[in-house]
C-alpha positions in Angstrom: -22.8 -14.5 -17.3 -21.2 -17.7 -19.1 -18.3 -15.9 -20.6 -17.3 -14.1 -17.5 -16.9 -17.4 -15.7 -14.8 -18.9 -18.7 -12.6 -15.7 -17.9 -11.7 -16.1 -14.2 -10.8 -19.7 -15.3 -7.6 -21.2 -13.8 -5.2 -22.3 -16.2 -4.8 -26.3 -16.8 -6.3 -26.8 -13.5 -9.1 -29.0 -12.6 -10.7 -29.5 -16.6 -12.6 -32.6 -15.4 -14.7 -30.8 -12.6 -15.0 -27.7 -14.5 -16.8 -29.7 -17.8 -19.0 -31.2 -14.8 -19.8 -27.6 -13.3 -20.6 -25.7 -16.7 -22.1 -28.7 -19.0 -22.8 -31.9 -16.6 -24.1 -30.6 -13.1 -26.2 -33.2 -12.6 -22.8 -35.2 -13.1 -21.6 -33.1 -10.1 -24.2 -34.1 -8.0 -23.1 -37.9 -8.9 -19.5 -37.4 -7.4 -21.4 -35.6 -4.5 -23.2 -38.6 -4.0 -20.3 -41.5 -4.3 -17.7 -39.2 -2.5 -19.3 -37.7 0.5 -20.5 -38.5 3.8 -21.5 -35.6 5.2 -22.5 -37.7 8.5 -18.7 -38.7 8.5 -17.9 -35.2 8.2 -20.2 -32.8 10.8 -18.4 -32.2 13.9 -20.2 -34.3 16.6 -21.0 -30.7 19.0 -23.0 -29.9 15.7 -25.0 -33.0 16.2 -25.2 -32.6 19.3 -26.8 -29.1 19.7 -29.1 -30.1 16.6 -30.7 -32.9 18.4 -30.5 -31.6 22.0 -34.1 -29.3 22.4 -36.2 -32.4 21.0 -34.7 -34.8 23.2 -35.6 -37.3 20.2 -35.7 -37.8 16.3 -36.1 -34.8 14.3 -38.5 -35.4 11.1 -35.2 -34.2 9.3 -32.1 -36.0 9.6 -29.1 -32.9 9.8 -26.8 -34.4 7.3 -30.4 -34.6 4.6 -31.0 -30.7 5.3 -27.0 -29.7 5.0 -26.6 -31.9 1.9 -30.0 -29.7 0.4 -28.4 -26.5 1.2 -24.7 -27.9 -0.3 -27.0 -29.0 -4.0 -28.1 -25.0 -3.4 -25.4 -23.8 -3.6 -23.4 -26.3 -6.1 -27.0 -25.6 -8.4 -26.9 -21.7 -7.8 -30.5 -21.4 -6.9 -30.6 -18.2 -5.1 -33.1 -18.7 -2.6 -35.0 -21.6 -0.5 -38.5 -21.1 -2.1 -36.8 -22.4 -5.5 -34.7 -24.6 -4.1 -37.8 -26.4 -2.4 -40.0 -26.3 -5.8 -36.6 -28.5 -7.1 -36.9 -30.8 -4.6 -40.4 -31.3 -5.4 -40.0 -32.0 -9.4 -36.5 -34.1 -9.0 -37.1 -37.6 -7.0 -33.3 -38.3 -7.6 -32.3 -35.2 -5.5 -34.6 -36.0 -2.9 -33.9 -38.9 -2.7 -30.0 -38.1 -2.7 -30.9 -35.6 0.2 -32.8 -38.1 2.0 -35.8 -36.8 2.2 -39.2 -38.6 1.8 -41.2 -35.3 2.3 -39.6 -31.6 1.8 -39.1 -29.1 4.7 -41.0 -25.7 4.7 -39.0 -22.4 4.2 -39.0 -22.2 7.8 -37.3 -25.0 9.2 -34.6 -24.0 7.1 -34.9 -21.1 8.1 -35.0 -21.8 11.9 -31.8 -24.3 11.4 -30.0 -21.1 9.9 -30.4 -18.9 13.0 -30.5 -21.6 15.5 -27.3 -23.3 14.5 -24.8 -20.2 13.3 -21.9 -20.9 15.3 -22.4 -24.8 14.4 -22.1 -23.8 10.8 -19.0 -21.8 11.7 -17.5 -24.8 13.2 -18.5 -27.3 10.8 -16.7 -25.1 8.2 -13.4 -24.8 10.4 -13.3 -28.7 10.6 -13.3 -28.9 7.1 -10.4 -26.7 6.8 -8.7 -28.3 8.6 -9.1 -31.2 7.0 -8.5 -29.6 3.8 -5.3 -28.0 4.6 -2.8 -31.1 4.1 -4.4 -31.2 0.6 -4.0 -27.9 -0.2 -0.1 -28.8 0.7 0.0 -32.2 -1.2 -1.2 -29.8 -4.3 1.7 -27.0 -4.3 3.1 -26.8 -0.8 4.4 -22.6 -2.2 1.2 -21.3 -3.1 -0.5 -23.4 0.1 1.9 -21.3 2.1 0.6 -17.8 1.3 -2.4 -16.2 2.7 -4.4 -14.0 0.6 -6.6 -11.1 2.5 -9.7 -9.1 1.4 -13.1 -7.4 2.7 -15.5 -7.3 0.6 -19.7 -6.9 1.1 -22.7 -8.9 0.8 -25.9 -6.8 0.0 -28.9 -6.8 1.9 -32.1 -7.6 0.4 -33.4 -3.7 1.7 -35.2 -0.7 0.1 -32.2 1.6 0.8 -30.0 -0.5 -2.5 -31.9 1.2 -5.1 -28.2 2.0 -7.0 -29.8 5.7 -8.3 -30.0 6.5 -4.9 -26.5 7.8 -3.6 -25.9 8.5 -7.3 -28.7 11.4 -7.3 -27.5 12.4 -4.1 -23.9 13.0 -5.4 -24.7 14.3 -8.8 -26.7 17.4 -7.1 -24.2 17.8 -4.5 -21.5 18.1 -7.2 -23.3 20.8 -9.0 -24.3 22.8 -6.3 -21.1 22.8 -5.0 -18.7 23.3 -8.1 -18.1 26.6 -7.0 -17.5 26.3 -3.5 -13.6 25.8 -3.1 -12.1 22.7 -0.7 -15.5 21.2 -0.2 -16.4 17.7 0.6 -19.0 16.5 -2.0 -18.3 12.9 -1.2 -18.8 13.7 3.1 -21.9 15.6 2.5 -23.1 13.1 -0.2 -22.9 10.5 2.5 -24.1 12.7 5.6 -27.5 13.0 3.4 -28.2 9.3 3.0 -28.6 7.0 6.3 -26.0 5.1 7.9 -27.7 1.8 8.0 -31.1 0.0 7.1 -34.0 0.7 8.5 -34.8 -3.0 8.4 -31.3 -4.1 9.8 -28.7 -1.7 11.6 -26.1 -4.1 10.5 -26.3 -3.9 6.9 -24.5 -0.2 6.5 -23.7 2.1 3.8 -20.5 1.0 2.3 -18.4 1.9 -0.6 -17.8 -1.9 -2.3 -16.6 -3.5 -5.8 -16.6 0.5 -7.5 -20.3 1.5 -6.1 -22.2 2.7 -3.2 -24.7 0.0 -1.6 -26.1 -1.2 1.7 -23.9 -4.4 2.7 -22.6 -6.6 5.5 -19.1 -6.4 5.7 -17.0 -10.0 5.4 -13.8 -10.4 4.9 -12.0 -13.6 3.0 -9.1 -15.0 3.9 -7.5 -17.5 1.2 -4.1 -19.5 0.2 -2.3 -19.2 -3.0 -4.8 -21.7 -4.5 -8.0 -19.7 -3.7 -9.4 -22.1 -1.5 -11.2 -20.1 1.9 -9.0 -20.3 5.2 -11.2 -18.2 7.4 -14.5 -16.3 7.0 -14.8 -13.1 9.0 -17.9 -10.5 9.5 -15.7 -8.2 11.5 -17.7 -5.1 11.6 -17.6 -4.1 15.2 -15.5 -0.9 14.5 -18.1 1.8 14.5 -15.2 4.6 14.3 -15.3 3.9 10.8 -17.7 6.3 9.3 -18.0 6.6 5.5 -19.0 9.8 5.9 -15.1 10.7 7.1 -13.3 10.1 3.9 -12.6 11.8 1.1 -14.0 9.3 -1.1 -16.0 5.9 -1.1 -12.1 4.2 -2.0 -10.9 6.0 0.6 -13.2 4.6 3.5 -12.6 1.1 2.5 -8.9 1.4 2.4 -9.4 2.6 6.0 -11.4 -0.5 6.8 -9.0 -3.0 5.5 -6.5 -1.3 7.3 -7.9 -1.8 10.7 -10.0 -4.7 9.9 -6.7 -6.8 9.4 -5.0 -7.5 13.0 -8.5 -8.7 14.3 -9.4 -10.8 11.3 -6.0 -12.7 11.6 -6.2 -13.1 15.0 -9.6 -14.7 14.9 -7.8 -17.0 11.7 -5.4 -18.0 14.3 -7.3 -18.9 17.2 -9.2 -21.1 15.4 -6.3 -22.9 13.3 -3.1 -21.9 15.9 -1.1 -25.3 14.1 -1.5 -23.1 10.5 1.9 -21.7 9.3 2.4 -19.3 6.3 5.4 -17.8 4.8 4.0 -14.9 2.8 0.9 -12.6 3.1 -0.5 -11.1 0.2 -2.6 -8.1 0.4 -4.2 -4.8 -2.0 -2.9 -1.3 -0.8 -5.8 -1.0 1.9 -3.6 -2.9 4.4 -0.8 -0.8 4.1 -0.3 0.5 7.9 2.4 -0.2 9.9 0.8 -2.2 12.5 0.1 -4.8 9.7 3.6 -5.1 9.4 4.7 -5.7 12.5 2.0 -7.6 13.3 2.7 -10.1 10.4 6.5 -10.4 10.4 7.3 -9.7 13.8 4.7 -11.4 15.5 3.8 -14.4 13.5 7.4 -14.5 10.8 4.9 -13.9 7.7 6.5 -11.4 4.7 3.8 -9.1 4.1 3.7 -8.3 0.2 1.6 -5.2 0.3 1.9 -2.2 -2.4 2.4 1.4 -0.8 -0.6 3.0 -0.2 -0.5 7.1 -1.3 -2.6 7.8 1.8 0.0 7.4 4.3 2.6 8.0 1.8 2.9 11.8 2.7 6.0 11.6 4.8 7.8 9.4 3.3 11.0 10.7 3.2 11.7 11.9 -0.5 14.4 12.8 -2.0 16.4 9.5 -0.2 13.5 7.1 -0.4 11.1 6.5 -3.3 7.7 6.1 -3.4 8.1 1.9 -3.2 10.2 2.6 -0.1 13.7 2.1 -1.5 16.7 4.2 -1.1 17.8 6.7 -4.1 20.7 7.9 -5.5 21.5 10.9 -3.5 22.6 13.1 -6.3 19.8 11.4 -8.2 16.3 11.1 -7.2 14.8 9.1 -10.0 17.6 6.6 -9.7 16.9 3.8 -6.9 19.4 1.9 -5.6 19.4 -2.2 -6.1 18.8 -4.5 -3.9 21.8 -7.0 -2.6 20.4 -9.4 -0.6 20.2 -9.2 3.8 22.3 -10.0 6.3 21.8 -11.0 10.1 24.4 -10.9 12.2 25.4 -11.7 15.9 23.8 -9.5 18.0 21.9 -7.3 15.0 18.8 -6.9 13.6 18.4 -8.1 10.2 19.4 -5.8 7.4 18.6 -5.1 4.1 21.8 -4.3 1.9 21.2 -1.6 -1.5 23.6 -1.0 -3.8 24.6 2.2 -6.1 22.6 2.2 -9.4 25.4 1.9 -11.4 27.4 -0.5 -9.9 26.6 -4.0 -11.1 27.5 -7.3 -9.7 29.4 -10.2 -11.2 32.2 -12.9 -10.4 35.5 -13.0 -11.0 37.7 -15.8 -10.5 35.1 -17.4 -8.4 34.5 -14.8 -5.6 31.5 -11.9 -6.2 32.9 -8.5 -7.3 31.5 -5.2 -8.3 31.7 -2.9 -11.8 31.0 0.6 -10.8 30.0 2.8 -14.2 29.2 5.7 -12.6 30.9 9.0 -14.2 30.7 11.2 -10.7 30.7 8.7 -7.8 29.9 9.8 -4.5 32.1 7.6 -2.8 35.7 6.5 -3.3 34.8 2.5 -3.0 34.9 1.0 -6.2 31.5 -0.9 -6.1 30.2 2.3 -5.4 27.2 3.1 -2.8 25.9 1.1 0.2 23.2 1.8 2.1 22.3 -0.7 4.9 18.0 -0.6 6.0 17.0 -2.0 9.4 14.0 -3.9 8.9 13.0 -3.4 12.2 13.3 0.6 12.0 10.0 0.8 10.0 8.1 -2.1 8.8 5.9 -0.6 6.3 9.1 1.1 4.2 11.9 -1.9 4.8 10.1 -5.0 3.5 12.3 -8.1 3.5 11.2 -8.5 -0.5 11.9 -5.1 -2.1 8.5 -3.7 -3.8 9.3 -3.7 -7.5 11.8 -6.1 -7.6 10.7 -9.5 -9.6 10.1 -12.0 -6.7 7.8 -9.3 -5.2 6.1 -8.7 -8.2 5.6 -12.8 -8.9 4.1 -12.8 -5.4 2.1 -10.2 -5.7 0.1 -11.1 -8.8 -1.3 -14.2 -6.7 -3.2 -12.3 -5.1 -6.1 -11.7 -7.9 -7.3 -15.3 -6.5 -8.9 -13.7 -4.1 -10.9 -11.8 -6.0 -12.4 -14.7 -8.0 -12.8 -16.5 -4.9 -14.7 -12.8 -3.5 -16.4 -13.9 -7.6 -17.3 -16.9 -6.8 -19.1 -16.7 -3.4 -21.5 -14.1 -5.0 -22.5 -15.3 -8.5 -22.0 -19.4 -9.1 -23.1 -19.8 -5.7 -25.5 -17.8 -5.7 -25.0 -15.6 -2.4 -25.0 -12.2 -4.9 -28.2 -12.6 -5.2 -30.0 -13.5 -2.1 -33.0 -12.0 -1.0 -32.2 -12.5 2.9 -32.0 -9.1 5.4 -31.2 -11.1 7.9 -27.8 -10.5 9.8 -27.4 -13.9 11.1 -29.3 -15.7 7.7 -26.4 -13.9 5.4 -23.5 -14.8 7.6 -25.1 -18.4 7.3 -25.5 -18.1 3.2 -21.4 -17.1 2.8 -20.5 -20.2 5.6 -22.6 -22.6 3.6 -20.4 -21.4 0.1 -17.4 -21.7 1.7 -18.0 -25.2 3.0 -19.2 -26.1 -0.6 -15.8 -25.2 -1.8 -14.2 -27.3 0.9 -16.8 -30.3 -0.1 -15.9 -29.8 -3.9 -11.8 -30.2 -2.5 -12.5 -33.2 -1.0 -14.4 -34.9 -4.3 -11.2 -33.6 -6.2 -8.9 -35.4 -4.1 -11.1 -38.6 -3.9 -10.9 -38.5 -7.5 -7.4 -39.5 -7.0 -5.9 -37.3 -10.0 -4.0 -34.2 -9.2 -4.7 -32.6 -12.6 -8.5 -32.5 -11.2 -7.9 -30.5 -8.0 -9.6 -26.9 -8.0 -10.7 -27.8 -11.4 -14.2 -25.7 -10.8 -13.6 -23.0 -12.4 -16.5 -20.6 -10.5 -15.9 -22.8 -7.2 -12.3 -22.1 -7.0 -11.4 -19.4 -9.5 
């Protein structure tokens, strides 16, 4: 697993930390230590609801049992059991923790499903918190939100991988012969929708395989640092067994899963402003759009999806949504900048492909080199796009064009931040089938990161922020 991690490294960024993550944990746990008050830190309703059903002193203090589940997750110990057996060899650790004797399985347990929305809370405080540092860092990338779903498996009988696999591999050959038939539909008819243990853990199509899961989805800036957790998963429309493929159902997820995440993301932080949104072709629908640059001024950067590609206009616009040459398919016209005037909507301006602009004596001019123009101007073609007519196809950033392309490769951050919640921390391989106890697990990773931010910046040195290379990658 080592070289993996070295992989999803971000360049220059945060060496210090990352030597202490890899090599020096116990160095970690140091900075945790001289850095962090956690009693400074928990919202006081967190306190509150904690202490309220005793009506006096706990036998654990809440900041000693969050600051054992933080050292679980900065450790990677995947479950409580073997976290407890560390607490019971290492006096420094307990001592760090505060404890003089170490809780039972179940009272963490019981502070897991007693306290979720506390945990929840406790985690949007620290964002905000967070957030100007995130702007003091690189105020461009801290001004782009990154969106994905992804799954946490359940520790059930029905994610035995061969599974599905059998399933589809005798499906396939019995089938081979029968023309326009769904292998993938039936394949998924034939299997169960859900755990018998837990309805919420569902068959789901995530990271390339077939599994039993709890949908989450991340939300992230251009640094990779966790904005908002959702478990939207309310949408029971959404039946794998619908699509053509496992890729197919997920894209149909993302797509609806979106407006509702976002909106929770909001509510929570409504001061939050972004500039760009970065997503993968799943959220290509046209709601999206409108939602994000119409209703809250974000530039969605989002690839065409093929799916709802079908109508799309061809031969005047090409598959990235940008006007053609109309005696020349395969030629697309450039981009030349927008315009917004008095009493318009804002327009995108595209030029002919063969005319090329320049300057002459100080004031922009055109060079047309096309042999067989269709028009008699002498910079050649111009073709003005509403934004406003369709969302999805007129994108204020052209798809293709550099700037969208620079923007668009930020968004792998969010799959080593997706990385990074399952494997360093440990969440990938939980043995938990608990709905609430899961939610709880991905909270408590997220808030790590947010506690690992804060060290950085205590540490006073730039160069040292998001240095982690498995916390932030």
């Amino acid at each position: 697993m080592q070289p993996n991690l070295k992989q999803l490294s971000l360049t220059d960024i945060y060496t210090d930390l990352d030597e202490y993550f890899h090599q020096d944990k116990p160095k970690l746990i140091k900075l945790f230590d001289q850095y962090i008050d956690l009693s400074e830190l928990i919202p006081r309703s967190f306190i509150n609801h904690y202490y309220a059903p005793t009506g006096h002193p706990r036998d654990y203090k809440l900041s000693s049992m969050l600051t054992a589940l933080i050292i679980k997750m900065i450790l990677s110990i995947p479950d409580i059991s073997l976290l407890i057996n560390i607490l019971n060899l290492s006096s420094e650790l307990k001592t760090l923790c505060g404890f003089s004797r170490v809780p039972n399985a179940s009272q963490f347990s019981r502070l897991k499903m007693d306290f979720e929305d506390d945990f929840l809370v406790f985690f949007n405080n620290l964002v905000e918190i967070t957030e100007p540092i995130c702007k003091r860092l690189s105020p461009d990338l801290a001004a782009i939100l990154v969106a994905d779903t992804t799954g946490i498996e359940g520790y059930v009988k029905e994610n035995n991988p061969k599974a599905f696999d059998s399933v589809m591999r005798n499906t396939r050959k019995f089938s081979k012969n029968i023309p326009n038939f769904n292998a993938h539909s039936y394949a998924c008819s034939q299997m169960p929708k859900e755990s018998l243990s837990n309805k919420d853990i569902k068959l789901s199509y995530i990271n390339g395989h077939y599994c039993y899961s709890s949908k989450v989805a991340f939300v992230t800036n251009g640094l990779g640092i966790i904005r908002h957790i959702d478990f939207y998963n309310t949408d029971n429309s959404i039946n794998i067994a619908d699509a053509k493929s496992g890729a197919e159902h997920k894209d149909n997820y993302d797509s609806k899963s979106l407006i509702p995440v976002l909106n929770n993301f909001f509510s929570y932080h409504p001061n939050f402003k972004y500039k760009y949104f970065l997503g993968d072709a799943g959220f290509d629908a046209i709601q999206n759009y409108k939602f994000l640059f119409k209703d809250h001024d974000i530039i969605p950067i989002i690839p065409l999806n093929p799916r709802g590609t079908k109508n799309i206009g061809k031969p005047k616009i090409s598959d990235n949504g940008i006007p053609t040459c109309p005696k020349d398919d395969s030629l697309q016209m450039k981009f030349d900048g927008s315009s917004k005037e008095k009493g318009r909507p804002l327009r995108l301006k595209w030029l002919c492909p063969e005319s090329k602009r320049t300057t002459r004596k100080g004031k922009k001019a055109y060079i047309l080199s096309c042999e067989n123009p269709c028009t008699t101007s002498p910079c050649g073609r111009i073709h003005y796009t509403n934004v406003n007519d369709n969302y999805r196809l007129n994108t204020i950033i052209p798809r293709g064009s550099d700037k969208w392309i620079h923007l668009y490769k930020i968004r792998t951050i969010i799959e080593r931040t997706n990385f990074m919640v399952k494997f360093p921390m440990g969440v990938g391989y939980t043995k938990l089938r608990n709905t609430v106890s899961l939610k709880v697990e991905v909270i408590l990773a997220a808030i790590t990161q947010q506690i690992v931010i804060l060290i950085a910046d205590k540490l006073n040195k730039k160069s040292h922020l998001l240095s982690i290379k498995s916390l932030i990658a």
